[in-house]
C-alpha positions as CSV (number, residue, x, y, z in Angstrom):
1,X,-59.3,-7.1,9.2
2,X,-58.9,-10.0,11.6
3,X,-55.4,-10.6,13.7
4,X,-54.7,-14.1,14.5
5,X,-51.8,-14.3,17.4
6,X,-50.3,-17.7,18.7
7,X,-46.9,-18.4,19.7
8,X,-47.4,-17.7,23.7
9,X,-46.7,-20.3,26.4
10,X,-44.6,-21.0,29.8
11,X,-41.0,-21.1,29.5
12,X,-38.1,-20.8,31.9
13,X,-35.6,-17.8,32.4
14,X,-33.2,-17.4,29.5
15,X,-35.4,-19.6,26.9
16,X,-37.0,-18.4,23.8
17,X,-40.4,-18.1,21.7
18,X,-41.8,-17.2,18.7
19,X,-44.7,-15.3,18.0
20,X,-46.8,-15.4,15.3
21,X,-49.4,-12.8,13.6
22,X,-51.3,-13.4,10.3
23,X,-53.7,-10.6,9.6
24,X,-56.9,-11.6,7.4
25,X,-59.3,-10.3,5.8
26,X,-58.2,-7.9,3.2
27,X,-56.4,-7.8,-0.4
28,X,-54.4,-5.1,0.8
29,X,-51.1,-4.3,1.4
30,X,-50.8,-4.0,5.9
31,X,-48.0,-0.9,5.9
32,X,-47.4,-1.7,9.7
33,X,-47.2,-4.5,12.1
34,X,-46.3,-4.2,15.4
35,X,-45.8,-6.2,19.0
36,X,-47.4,-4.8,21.8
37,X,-47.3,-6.3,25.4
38,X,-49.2,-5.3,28.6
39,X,-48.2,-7.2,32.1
40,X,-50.0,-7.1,34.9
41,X,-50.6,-3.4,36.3
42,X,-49.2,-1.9,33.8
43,X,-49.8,0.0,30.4
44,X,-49.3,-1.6,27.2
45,X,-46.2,-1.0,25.4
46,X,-44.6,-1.5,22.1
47,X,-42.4,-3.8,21.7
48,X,-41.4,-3.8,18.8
49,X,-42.7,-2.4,14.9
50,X,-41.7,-3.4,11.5
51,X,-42.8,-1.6,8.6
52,X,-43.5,-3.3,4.8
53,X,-40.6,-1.6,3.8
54,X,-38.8,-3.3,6.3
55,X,-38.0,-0.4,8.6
56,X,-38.0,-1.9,12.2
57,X,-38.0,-0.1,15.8
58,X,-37.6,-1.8,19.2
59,X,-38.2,-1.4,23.0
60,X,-34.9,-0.7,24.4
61,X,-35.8,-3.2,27.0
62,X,-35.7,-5.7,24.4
63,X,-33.3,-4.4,21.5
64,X,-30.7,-6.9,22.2
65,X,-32.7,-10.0,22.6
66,X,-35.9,-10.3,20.4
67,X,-36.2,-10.2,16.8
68,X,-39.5,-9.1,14.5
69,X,-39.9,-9.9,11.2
70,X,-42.9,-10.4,8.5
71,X,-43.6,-12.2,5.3
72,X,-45.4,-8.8,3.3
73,X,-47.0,-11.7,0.9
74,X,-48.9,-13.5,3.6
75,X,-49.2,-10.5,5.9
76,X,-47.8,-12.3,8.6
77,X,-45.6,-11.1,11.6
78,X,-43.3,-13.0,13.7
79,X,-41.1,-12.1,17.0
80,X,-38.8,-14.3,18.0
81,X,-37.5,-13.7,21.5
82,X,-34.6,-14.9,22.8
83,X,-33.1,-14.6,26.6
84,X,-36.0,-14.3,28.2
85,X,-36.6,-12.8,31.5
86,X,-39.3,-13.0,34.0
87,X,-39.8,-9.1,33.5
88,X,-41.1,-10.3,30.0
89,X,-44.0,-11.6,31.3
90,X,-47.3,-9.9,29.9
91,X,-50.0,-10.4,27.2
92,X,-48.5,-9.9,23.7
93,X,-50.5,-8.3,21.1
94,X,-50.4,-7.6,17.5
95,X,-51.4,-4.9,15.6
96,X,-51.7,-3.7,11.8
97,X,-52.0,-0.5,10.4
98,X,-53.0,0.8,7.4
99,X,-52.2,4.3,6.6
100,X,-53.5,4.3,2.7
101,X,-57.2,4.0,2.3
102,X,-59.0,2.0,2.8
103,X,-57.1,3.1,6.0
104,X,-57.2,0.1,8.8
105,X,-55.7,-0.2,12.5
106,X,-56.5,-3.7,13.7
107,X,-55.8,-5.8,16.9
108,X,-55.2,-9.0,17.6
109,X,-56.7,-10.9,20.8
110,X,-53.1,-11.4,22.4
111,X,-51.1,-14.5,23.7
112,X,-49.9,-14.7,26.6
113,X,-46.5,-15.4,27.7
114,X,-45.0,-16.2,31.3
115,X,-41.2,-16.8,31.7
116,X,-40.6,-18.2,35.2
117,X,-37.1,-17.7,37.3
């Protein structure tokens, strides 16, 4: 399974992106896909998840401000993220799970994203 991520860019304070996942490479359903981001120093951390069911879960750094979503038929995931701060800065990365065989837990190669003050 392959994990395509674009979306990422330079954009000031308070401004917004969207991020965009499509995982290849298989006729099967992807159960989860979630946003991970790792900045400078620090661990990576989830962002945000979305299941195909559609139950979702969020950083509480970011609860009020971005958005995930996915199109089950295209496996794609998006994450719209609004109000940015400079304390979003970091690599974003996408992931898909599988938890039905054939079982699967991809990554994608991550986008990166810099909000200046």
């Amino acid at each position: 399974v392959q994990l395509q991520a674009s979306g990422g860019g330079l954009v000031k304070a308070g401004g917004s992106l969207r991020l965009s996942c499509i995982a290849s490479g298989t006729p099967f359903n992807v159960n989860g896909m979630d946003w991970y981001r790792q900045a400078p120093g620090k661990q990576r951390e989830l962002v945000a998840s979305v299941t195909n069911g559609g139950r979702i879960n969020y950083a509480n750094s970011v609860e009020d401000r971005f958005t995930i979503s996915r199109d089950n038929a295209k496996n794609m995931a998006y994450l719209q993220m609004n109000s940015l701060k400079p304390e979003d800065t970091a690599v974003y990365y996408c992931r898909a799970r599988r938890i039905y065989a054939p079982r699967f837990d991809s990554w994608g190669q991550g986008t990166l994203v810099t909000v200046s003050s």
